[in-house]
Every structure is written in structure tokens, then in C-alpha cells.
C-alpha positions in Angstrom: 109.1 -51.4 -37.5 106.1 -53.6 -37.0 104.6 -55.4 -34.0 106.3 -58.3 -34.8 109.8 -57.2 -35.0 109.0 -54.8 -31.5 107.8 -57.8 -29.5 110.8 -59.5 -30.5 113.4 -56.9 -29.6 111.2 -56.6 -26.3 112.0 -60.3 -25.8 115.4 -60.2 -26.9 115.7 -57.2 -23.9 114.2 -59.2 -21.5 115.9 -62.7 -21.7 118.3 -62.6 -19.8 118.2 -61.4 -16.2 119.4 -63.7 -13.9 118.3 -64.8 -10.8 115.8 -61.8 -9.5 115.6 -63.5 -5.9 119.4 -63.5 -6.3 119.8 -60.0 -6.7 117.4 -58.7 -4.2 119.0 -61.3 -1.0 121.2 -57.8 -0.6 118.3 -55.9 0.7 117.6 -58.7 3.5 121.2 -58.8 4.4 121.3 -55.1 5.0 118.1 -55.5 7.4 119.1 -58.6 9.6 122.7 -56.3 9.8 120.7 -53.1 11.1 118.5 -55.6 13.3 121.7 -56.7 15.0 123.1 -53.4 15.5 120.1 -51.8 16.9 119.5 -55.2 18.9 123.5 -54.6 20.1 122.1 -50.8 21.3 119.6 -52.2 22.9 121.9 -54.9 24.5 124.5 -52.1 25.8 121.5 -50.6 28.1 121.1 -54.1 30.1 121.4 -53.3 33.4 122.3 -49.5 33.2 120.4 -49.3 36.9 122.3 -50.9 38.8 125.7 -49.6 37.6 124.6 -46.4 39.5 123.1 -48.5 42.9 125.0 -46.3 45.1 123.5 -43.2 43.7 120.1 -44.3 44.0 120.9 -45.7 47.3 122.3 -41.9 48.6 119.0 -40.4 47.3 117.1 -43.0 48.7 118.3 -42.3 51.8 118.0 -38.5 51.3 114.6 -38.6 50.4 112.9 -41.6 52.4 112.5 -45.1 51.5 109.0 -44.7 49.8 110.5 -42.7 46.8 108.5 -39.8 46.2 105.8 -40.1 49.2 102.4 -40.9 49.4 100.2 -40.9 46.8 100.8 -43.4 43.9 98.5 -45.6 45.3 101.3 -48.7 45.1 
């Protein structure tokens, strides 16, 4: 086979692919869908302190108003 006939084939192989942007708008889809489950995660933990205000309320209470005590420098 000569150079000629190899290019051709090669050509001939490599017509027709489609629409290569096309193909790949899979990959994007998959990422915005795991962005908007992990931004749903994220979502679920909105406001997780004060679901438990009488807890920290009790300990509050328990332990002085300060938190911890002196020291933090706040």
C-alpha cells in the first residue's frame, strides 16, 4: 500500500464524526447535576443551629452565659 492510498483510507476513517461539541454536552450535564445535588446537601444544613435552640439554651444556662469563660479575647 502506498502513501497515497493510506492517507486516503485515513481520510475515509475520519469523515464522518459528527458533531464533537455534541457529543461531549454529556459531560457538562453530569457536572451542573452533581453541582445541584451537592448544592441540595449543602442546602439541607441551613439553619441546623437553631433546630436544637433549646439545647444550647440548657447548656447555656448550665455553663454561664459567656460560653466557655474568659479568655478568647472576644
Amino acid at each position: 500500500m502506498n502513501l497515497v492510498a493510506q492517507l486516503a483510507m485515513a481520510a475515509a476513517e475520519t469523515e464522518h464524526h459528527g458533531n464533537v461539541a455534541l457529543e461531549t454536552v454529556i459531560f457538562g450535564l453530569i457536572a451542573a447535576g452533581l453541582f445541584a445535588l451537592l448544592g441540595l446537601v449543602t442546602f439541607s444544613y441551613r439553619n441546623v443551629a437553631n433546630r436544637h435552640s433549646a439545647k444550647a439554651e440548657a447548656w447555656a444556662e448550665r455553663h454561664g452565659k459567656d460560653g466557655h469563660g474568659a479568655g478568647h479575647g472576644h
